[in-house]
C-alpha positions as a printed NumPy array, in Angstrom:
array([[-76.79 ,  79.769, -29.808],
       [-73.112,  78.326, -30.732],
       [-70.771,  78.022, -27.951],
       [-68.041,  79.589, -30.02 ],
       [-66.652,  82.069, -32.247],
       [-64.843,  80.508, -35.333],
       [-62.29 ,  82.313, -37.206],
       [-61.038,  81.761, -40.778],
       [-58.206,  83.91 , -42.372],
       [-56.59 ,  82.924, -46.28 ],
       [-52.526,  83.119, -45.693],
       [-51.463,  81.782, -49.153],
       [-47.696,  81.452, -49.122],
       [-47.356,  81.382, -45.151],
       [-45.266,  78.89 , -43.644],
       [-47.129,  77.561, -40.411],
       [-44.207,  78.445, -38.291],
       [-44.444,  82.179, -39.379],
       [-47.473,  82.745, -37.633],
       [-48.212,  84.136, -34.636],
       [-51.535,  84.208, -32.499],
       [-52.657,  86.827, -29.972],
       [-55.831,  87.345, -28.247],
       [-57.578,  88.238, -24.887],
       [-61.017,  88.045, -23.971],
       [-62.431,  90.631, -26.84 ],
       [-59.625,  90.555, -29.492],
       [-57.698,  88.035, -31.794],
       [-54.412,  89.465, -33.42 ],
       [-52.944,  87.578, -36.103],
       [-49.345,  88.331, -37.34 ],
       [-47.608,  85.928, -40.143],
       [-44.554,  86.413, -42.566],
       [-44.81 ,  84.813, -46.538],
       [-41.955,  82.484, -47.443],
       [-39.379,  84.462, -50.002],
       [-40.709,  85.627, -52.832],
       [-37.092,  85.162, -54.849],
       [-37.735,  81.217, -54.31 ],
       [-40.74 ,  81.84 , -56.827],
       [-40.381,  79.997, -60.153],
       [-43.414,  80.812, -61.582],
       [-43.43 ,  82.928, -64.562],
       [-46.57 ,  84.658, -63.335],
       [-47.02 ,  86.14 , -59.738],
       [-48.109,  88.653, -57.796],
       [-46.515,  91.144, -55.75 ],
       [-47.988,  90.948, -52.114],
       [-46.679,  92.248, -48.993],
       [-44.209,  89.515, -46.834],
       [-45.8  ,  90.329, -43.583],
       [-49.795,  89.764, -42.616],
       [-51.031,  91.925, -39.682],
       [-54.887,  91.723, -38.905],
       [-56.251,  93.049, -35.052],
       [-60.131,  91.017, -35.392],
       [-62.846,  92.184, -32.954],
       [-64.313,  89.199, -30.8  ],
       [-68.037,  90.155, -30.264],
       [-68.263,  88.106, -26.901],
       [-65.987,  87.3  , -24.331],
       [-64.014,  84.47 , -25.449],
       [-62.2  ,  81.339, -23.126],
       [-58.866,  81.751, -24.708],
       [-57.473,  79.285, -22.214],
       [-59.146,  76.728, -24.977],
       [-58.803,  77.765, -27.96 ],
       [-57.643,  75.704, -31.207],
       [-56.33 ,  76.473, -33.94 ],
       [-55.244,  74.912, -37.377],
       [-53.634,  75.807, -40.64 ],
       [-54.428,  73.812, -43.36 ],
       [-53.932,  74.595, -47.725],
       [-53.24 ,  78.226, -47.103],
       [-56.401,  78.269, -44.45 ],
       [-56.027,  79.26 , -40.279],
       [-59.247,  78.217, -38.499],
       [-59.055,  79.513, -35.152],
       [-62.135,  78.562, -32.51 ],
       [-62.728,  80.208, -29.702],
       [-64.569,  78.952, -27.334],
       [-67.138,  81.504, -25.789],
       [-66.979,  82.171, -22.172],
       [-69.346,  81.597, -19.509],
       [-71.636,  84.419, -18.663],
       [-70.989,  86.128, -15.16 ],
       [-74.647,  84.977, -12.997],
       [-75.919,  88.306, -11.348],
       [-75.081,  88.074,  -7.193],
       [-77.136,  89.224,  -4.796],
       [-74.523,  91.472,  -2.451],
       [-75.543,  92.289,   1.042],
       [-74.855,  95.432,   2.776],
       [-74.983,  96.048,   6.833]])
């Protein structure tokens, strides 16, 4: 079973210091802004929207005390480390 939950999210035209990272122990929210579009030269593009908003479901508690993340060609990779499971106590009553 992998000890972690690994994340990958395209942000073409995002400037690594326009995005944001959220999370707690069930939930990863990613927020990010595209550079200008008006310092586009190409004579082709297309329209997208200049802000990126995504809420991601975690499907097991994640350790985000230790989590990475990098942003590479357009690419985030975002690992989250999964966290320990709770061990079942005995509890003792009078």
């Amino acid at each position: 079973m992998p000890d972690r939950v690994r994340v990958f999210a395209d942000l073409p035209g995002c400037d690594r210091d326009r995005i944001q990272l959220r999370a707690n122990d069930n939930q990863l929210r990613i927020e990010a802004e595209r550079e200008d579009p008006v310092n586009d030269r190409r004579a082709h593009r297309h329209e997208r929207a200049p802000t990126i908003e995504r809420t991601i479901d975690i499907p097991t508690r994640a350790n985000i005390d230790e989590a990475e993340a990098a942003y590479e060609n357009g690419v985030l990779r975002i690992d989250l480390p999964k966290r320990e499971e709770e061990k079942e106590r005995t509890i003792g009553f009078e």
